[in-house]
C-alpha positions in Angstrom: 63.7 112.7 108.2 65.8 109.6 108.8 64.8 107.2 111.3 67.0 104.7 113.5 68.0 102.1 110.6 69.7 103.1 107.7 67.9 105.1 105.3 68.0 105.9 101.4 67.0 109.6 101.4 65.9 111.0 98.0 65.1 114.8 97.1 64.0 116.1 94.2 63.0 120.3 93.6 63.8 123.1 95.4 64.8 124.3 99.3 64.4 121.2 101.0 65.8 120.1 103.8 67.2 116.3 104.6 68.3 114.9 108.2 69.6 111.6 108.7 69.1 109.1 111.6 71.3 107.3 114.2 73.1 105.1 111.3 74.9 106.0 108.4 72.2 107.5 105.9 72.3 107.7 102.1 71.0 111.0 100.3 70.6 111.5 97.1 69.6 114.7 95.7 68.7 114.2 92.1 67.9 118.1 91.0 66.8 121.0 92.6 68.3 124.0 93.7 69.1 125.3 97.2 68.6 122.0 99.6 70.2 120.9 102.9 71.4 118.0 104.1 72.3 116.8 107.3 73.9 113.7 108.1 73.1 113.8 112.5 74.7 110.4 113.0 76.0 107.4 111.8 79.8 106.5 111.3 79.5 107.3 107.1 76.4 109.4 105.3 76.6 109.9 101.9 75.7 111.8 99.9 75.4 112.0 95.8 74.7 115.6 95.1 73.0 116.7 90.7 71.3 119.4 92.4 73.0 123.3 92.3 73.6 125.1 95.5 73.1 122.3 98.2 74.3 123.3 101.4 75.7 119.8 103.7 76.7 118.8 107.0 77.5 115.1 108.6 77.8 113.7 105.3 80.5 112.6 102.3 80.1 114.2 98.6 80.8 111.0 96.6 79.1 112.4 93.7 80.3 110.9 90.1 82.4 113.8 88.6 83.2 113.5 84.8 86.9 111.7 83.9 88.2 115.0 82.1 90.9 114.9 79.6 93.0 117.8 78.2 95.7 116.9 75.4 98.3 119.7 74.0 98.1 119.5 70.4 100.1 122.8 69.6 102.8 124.7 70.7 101.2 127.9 73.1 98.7 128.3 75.9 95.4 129.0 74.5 92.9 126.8 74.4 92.9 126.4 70.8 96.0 125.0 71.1 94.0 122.1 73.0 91.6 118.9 72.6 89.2 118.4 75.8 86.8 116.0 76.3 84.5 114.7 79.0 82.9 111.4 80.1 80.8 111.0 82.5 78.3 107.9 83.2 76.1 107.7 86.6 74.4 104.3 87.8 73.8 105.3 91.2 70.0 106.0 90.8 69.5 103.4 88.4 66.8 100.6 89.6 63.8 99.1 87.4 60.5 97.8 89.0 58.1 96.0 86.6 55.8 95.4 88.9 53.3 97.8 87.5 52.3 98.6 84.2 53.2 102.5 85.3 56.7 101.3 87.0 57.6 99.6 84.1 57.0 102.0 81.3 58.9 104.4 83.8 61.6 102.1 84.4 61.9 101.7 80.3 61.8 105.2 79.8 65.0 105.4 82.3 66.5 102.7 80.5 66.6 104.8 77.0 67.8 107.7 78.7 70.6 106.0 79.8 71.2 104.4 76.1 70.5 107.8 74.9 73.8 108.9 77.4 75.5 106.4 76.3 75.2 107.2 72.7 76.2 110.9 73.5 79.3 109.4 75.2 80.5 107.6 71.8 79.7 110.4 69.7 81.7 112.6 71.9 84.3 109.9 72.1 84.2 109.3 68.6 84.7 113.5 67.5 87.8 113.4 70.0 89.6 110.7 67.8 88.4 112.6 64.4 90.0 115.3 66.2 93.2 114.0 67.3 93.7 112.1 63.7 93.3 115.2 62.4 95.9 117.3 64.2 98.2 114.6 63.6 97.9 114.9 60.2 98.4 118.0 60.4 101.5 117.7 62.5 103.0 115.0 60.3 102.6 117.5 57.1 104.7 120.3 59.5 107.5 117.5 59.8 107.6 116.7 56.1 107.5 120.3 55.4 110.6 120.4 58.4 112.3 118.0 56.9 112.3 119.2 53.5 113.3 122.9 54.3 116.3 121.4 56.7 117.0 119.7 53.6 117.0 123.1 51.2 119.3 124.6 53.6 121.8 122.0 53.9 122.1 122.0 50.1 122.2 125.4 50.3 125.5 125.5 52.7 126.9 123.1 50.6 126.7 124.8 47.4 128.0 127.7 49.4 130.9 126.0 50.7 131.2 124.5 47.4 131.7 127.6 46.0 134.1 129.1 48.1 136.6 126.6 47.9 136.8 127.2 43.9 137.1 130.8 44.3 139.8 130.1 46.9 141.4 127.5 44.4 141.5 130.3 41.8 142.7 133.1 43.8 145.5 131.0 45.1 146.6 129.9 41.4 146.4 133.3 40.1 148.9 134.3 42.8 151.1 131.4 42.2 151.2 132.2 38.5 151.6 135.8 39.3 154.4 135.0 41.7 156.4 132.8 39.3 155.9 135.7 36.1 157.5 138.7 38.4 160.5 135.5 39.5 160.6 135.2 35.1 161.1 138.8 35.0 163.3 139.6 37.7 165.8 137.2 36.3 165.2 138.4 32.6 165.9 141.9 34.3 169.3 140.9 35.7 170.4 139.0 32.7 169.8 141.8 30.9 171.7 144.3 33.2 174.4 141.9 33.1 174.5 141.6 29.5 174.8 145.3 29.0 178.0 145.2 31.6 179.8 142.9 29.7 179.7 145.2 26.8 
């Protein structure tokens, strides 16, 4: 229960319930399942929420969500077709006390979870870039392959084109030729006629 300052509320387990004060409250539910909050007063109450199934009134949800990003790698919808990865860091319940011997091995224990989080982060960070040189490996090798079969067919059209303009050349000398032969034996024909009139 808050009182009339401003308070720092924290909850840990299961089916608890939380009420703020007359000023704006902070709660901070860091697991559990199945809590309740309720701001009552104050101008602002926050609230940082790690727990499942918490149930608020009077209060803002500024819990830390993950930065989330999605990149298309391939042509489609599935999700194959996509690299995804997460990040996500929270500092907001981070404090260390070395006052006590107990407080301070606590406090460093806290400490290595968070390096231990941030190591997870890198290696997650560090797959998503083996990943993504990967696929654009991959995609280069689909250009090259592009480029190359583009190339095949252009030859292709050419030695196609190629070869019906000789065929054409051909067929259109063979006519001539054939043309100027029947011209060669018309007049051979009439000289001939004429020739035989004459006698």
């Amino acid at each position: 229960q808050g009182g009339a300052g401003q308070d720092n509320i924290k909850i840990n387990g299961d089916n608890n319930t939380a009420n703020g004060g007359a000023e704006s409250d902070s709660f901070m539910v860091s697991s559990g399942n199945n809590n309740t909050i309720d701001g009552e007063g104050g101008e602002r109450n926050t609230l940082i929420d790690n727990g499942k199934n918490t149930v608020y009134t009077n209060a803002v949800d500024i819990t830390p969500r993950p930065f989330e990003l999605h990149i298309k790698v391939d042509i489609g919808s599935g999700s194959d077709k996509y690299i995804s990865t997460s990040i996500s860091f929270n500092l907001f319940d981070f404090s260390v006390d070395f006052s006590t011997i107990d407080s301070a091995l606590e406090s460093l224990e806290t400490i290595d979870e968070m390096l231990s989080s941030v190591s997870d982060q890198l290696l997650n960070i560090g797959n998503t870039i083996n990943r993504l040189e990967s696929v654009a490996e991959a995609q280069s090798i689909k250009l090259n392959n592009l480029i190359s079969f583009r190339s095949t067919m252009r030859d292709a059209d050419i030695a196609e084109e190629s070869s019906n303009y000789i065929r054409y050349q051909i067929l259109q000398q063979a006519s001539a030729t054939l043309l100027a032969s029947s011209r060669n034996l018309k007049a051979q024909n009439v000289m001939g006629l004429l020739s035989s009139v004459n006698q």
